[in-house]
C-alpha positions, 0 to 999 in steps of 0.5 A: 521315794525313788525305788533303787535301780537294780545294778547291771553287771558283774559283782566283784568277788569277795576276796577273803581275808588272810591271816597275819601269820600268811602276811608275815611268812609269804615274802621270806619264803618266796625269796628263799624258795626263788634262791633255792630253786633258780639253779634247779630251773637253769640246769633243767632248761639247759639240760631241755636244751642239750638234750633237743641239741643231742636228739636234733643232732646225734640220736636222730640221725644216728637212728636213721641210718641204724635203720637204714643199715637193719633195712640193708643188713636184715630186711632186704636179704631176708625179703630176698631169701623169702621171695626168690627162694623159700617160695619156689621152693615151697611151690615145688615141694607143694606140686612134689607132694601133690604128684606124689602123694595126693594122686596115687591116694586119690588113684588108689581110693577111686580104683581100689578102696571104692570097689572094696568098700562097695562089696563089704557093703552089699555083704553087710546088707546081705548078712543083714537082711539074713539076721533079720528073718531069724530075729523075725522067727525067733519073736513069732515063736517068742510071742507063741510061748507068750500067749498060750503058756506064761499069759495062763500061768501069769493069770494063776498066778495073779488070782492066788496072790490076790485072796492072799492079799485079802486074808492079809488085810483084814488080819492087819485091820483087826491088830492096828485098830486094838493096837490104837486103843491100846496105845490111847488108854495107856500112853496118850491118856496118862501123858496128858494128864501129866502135862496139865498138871505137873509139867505146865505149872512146873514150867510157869514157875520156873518161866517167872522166876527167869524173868525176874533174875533177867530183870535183877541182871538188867539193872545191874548191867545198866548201872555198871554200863552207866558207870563205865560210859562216864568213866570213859567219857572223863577219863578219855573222851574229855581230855581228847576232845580237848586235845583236838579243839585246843592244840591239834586245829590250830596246829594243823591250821598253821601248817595248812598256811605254811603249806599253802604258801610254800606251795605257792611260792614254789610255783612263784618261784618257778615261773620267775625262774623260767622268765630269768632262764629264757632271758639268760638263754636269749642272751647266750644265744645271742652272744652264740651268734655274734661271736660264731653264726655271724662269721660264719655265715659272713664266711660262706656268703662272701667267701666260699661262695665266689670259690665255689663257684669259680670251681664249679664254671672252671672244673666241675663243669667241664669235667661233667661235660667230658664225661658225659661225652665219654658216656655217649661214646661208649653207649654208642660203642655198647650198641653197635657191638650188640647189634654185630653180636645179634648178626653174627648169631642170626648167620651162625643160625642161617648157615647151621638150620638154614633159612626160615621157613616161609608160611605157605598161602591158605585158600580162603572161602572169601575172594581177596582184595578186588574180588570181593563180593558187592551188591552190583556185581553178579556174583550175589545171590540177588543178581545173579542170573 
């Protein structure tokens, strides 16, 4: 026997199987879901499209020169305003506070309160030093006191208080010990007695009988618990379990499927109307360009393109030219008034000042021009005679 060769490749996937209630509801529901939902996607592609037309043509444009005027209106004067004149002001108000307030206080503080500060200083020490030699006095005649009259009195003191201490303690032994024996013969014994045998059988007694009532309830309890548990359990947990398995699963189960494939359809249905949409688009567009770009564009190429030319070589041209020549003219007109303005001033400020002064030559240590030193002449230190 040919032992089986192991397939290579990839399984197909089991598909699962659907019901018959998915079968029969799928095809009206897309097609009434498609009905329903094919003007929603042809006004919302329309209404993508005006708005990329708006933005395209209106918003952003109309955004850009609201920013070029808040630029214009706003920034640019305040900009202005900050650097031409809240900084030198700020700057000239800074060196105004400094010459007024920081020098005369800096003045003030090395001239006047560095001097006062330095006396009160050398006073302080002084008063200082003073109160130091009387406290110094005060403790040597404190201490003297100290050792020869309180040490004395003190050690009096102590000895007499510890024979009292004394006589104290063993009065004070002698009563806690016939206290002790009193106490033992007439409390701790008779109580004994009586918790050995009054108080410990008593409480035996009443600790069975408590067992045994906690018993009898017990049972009585069990049995009554038992009784509720089936009661409930027939009476609600029964018919609810019923409820669920026989009527809610299968509903639910139904709804699930009609769910399932309303959402299904649903995007069936938008994908669909996406693809109509965008052939409805296409054909707009087209029908757009043939009835308008077309002539339009036919209009400018054959039209006012050669007019437009034709008033470029015939006007704007020379015109430019003209005024070029006009530019020229009055720049060249500009620049020789300035030139006879400058003069004017420069004899204006001769005949008034008079010349300039010339500077008058300065004798340098080093001979100029061909008079430098050099090795071969004889004015070197090595070749000098």
């Amino acid at each position: 026997m040919n032992p089986q060769k192991p397939t290579v490749g990839p399984q197909p996937v089991p598909q699962s199987t659907e019901g018959c209630l998915a079968v029969a509801i799928r095809v009206p529901v897309r097609i009434v879901v498609l009905v329903l939902v094919l003007p929603v996607r042809l006004a919302w592609d329309g209404l993508v499209v005006a708005g990329r037309f708006l933005n395209d043509t209106v918003l952003r444009p109309a955004g850009r020169a609201l920013l070029w005027l808040g630029r214009a209106v706003f920034a640019r004067p305040f900009v202005g305003l900050w650097r031409y004149v809240a900084v030198p002001v700020g700057h000239g108000l800074g060196r105004l506070g400094h010459v007024l307030l920081v020098v005369p206080w800096g003045l003030l503080y090395r001239h006047a309160l560095t001097p006062i500060g330095h006396a009160i200083g050398w006073a302080a020490r002084g008063i200082g030093a003073g109160l130091a030699r009387f406290a110094h006095g005060t403790g040597a005649a404190l201490a003297w006191v100290h050792a020869r009259v309180l040490t004395p009195i003190g050690h009096g003191t102590a000895w007499l208080l510890t024979g009292v201490a004394a006589v104290l303690a063993v009065i004070g032994t002698g009563v806690y010990a016939a206290g002790a024996r009193l106490a033992r013969h007439l409390v701790v014994v008779p109580a004994v007695w009586l918790y050995a045998w009054v108080l410990a059988p008593v409480g035996r007694g009443i600790a069975r009988c408590a067992k045994g009532l906690v018993r009898v309830l017990a049972a009585i309890g069990t049995g009554i618990g038992a009784v509720l548990y089936w009661t409930a359990r027939i009476l609600l947990v029964l018919p609810a379990q019923a409820l669920w398995r026989f009527v809610l699963v299968p509903l639910g189960r139904g709804l699930a499927v009609v769910g399932r494939e309303t959402g299904a359809a649903l995007g069936h249905a938008w994908r669909v109307a996406g693809h109509i949409s965008r052939t409805v688009g296409r054909f707009l567009a087209t029908l757009f360009r043939w009835i308008f770009v077309d002539p339009a564009r036919w209009t400018y190429r054959t039209v006012l393109t050669p007019v437009g030319h034709v008033v470029r070589d015939t006007v704007l041209r020379p015109a430019a030219e003209a005024a070029r020549g006009v530019g020229r003219a009055t720049r060249q007109a500009l620049a020789s008034a300035r030139e006879s303005v400058r003069q004017a001033r420069a004899d204006f400020r001769r005949m008034i000042l008079g010349d300039p002064r010339q500077p008058s030559p300065v004798a340098r240590r080093e001979p100029a021009g061909a008079d430098t030193r050099t090795l071969g002449s004889s004015r070197t230190a090595l070749t000098k005679d």
